[in-house]
C-alpha positions as CSV (number, residue, x, y, z in Angstrom):
1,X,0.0,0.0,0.0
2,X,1.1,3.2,-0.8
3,X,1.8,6.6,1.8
4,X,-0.9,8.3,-0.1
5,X,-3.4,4.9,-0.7
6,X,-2.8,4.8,3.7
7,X,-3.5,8.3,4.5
8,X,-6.6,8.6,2.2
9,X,-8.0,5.0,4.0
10,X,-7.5,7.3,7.2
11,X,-9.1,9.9,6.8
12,X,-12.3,8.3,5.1
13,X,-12.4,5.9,8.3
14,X,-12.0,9.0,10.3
15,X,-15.0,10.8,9.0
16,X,-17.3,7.6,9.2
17,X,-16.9,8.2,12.9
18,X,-19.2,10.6,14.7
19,X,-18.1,13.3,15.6
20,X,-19.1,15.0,19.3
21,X,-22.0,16.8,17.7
22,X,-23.3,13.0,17.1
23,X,-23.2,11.5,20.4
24,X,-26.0,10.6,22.0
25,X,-27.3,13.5,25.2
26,X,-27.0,12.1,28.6
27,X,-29.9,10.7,29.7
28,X,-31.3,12.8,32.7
29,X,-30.1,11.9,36.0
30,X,-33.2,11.4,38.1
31,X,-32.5,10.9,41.9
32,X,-36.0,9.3,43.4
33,X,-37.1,10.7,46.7
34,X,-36.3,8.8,49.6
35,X,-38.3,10.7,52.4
36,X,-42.0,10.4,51.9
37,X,-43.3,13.6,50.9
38,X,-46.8,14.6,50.5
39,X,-48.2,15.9,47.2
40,X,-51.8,17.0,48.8
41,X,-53.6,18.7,51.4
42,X,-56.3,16.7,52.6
43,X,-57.7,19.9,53.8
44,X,-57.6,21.7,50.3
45,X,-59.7,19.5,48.3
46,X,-62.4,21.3,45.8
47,X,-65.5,20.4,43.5
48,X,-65.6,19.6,40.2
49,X,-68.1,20.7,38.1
50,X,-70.0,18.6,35.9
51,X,-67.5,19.8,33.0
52,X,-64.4,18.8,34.7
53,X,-65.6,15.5,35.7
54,X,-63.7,12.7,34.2
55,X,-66.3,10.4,34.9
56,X,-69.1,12.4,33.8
57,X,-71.0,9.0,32.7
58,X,-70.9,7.6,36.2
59,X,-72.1,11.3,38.0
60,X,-76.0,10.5,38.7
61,X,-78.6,13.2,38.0
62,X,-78.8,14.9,41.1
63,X,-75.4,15.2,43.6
64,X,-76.2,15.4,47.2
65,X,-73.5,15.9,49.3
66,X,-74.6,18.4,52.0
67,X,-71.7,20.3,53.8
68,X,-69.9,18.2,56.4
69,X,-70.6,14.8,54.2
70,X,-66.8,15.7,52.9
71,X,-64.4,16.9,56.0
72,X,-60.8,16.8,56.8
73,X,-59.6,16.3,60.6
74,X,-55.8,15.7,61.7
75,X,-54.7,15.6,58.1
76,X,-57.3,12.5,56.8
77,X,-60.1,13.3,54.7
78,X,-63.0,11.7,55.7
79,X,-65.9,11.1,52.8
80,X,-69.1,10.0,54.3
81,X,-70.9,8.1,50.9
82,X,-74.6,8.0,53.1
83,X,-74.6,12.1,53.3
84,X,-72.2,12.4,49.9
85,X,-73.8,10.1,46.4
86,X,-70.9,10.8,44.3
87,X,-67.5,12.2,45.2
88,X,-65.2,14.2,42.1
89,X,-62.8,16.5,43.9
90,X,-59.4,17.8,43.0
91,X,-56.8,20.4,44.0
92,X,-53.4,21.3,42.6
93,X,-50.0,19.1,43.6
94,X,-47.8,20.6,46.2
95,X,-44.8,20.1,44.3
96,X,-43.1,18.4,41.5
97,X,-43.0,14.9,41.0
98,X,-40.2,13.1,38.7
99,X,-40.5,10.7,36.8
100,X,-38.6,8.6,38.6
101,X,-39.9,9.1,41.8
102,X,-42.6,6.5,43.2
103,X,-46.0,7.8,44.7
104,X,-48.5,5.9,47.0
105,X,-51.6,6.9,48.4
106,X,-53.2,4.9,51.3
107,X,-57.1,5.3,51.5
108,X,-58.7,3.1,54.1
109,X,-62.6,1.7,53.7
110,X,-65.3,0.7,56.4
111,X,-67.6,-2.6,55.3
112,X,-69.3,-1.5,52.4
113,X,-72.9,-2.5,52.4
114,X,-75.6,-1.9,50.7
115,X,-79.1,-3.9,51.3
116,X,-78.6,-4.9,46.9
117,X,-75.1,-5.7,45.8
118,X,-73.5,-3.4,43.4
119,X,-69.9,-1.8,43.5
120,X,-68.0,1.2,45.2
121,X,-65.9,2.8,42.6
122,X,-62.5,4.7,43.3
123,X,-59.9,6.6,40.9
124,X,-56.8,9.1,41.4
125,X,-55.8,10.9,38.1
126,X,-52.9,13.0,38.0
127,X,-53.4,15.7,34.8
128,X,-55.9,13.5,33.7
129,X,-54.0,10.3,33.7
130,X,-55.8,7.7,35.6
131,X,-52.8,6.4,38.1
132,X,-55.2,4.4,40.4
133,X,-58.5,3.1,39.9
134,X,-59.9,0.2,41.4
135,X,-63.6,-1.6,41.5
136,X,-64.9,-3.1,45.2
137,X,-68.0,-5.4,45.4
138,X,-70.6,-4.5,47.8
139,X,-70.9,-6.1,50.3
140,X,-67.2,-6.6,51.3
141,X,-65.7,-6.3,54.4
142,X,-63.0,-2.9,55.4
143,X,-60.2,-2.4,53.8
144,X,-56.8,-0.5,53.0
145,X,-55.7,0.5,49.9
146,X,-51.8,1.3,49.5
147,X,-51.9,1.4,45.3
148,X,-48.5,2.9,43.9
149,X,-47.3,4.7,40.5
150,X,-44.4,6.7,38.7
151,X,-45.9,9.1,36.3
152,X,-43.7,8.9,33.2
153,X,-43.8,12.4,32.3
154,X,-43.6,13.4,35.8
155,X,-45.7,16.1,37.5
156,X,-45.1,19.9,38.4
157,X,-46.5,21.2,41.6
158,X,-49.5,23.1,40.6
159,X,-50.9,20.4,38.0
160,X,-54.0,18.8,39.2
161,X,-54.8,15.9,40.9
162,X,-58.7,14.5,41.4
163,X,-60.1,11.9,43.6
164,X,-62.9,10.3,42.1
165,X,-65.6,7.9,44.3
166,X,-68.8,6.8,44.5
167,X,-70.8,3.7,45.8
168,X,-74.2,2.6,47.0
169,X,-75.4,2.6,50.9
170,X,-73.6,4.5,53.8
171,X,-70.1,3.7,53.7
172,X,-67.1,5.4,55.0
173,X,-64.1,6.1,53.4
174,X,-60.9,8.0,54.4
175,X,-57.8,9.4,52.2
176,X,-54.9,9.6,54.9
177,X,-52.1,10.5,51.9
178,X,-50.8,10.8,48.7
179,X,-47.0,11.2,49.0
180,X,-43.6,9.9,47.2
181,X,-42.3,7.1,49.1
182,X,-39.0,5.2,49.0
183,X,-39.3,2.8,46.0
């Protein structure tokens, strides 16, 4: 091979290689959150109208849910289902979520009883992505709920979160949290 047959082999295998400009970016370091950290108020929570409703085809005809059927003491929201038919409630996150970062809420249930069967219905969306939702026959005895989630896209603080529930008879429910947690 010849001096200039070797150097022009060079430098066409040198510009088949990419140059800096071609690299791939860094993925985004994303450090979870290790100390549980809460994302709600309990005692913030709002209505939503009608038009906001995400489950608009499960909201009955007429709403009844006098004040005091929806209350927050010590942090927990208590939501009383025999004063309050249908619950769709939201409020804005206190602060950013990432996407790597795990949340859990933990919502505890009395018996739920009815005098017919039918089911108690309960959903968290987070910017209107369902993250939770979750179907319970009544009867059925109490309960917890822990369910957990990453939100792929992440969250900012001020997006909105909504708590939908509803079921048949006098039931009691209570939301203690909805906070990251260690994954």
């Amino acid at each position: 091979m010849t001096r200039i047959t070797l150097t022009a082999s060079l430098l066409l295998a040198a510009a088949a290689l990419p140059s800096c400009g071609d690299a791939p970016a860094p993925a985004p370091s994303c450090e979870p959150s290790l100390t549980p950290t809460a994302l709600i108020d309990n005692g913030a929570w709002i209505t939503q109208s009608a038009d906001e409703d995400p489950f608009f085809d499960h909201r009955p005809e007429t709403i009844d849910c006098p004040e005091g059927a929806l209350t927050s003491e010590g942090g927990v929201l208590d939501l009383d289902t025999g004063r309050c038919n249908y619950v769709a409630i939201k409020q804005p996150l206190l602060i950013d979520v990432q996407p790597c970062d795990t949340v859990q809420a933990v919502l505890i249930h009395e018996a739920l009883f009815d005098v017919n069967p039918a089911t108690a219905h309960v959903s968290i969306l987070i910017n209107g992505e369902i993250v939770f939702d979750q179907q319970i026959p009544i009867p059925s005895p109490s309960g917890l709920l822990t369910p957990r989630w990453q939100l792929p896209a992440g969250a900012r603080a001020g997006d909105e979160i909504v708590l939908h529930l509803h079921n048949h008879g006098v039931n009691t429910w209570n939301l203690l949290s909805v906070n990251t947690v260690a994954p």
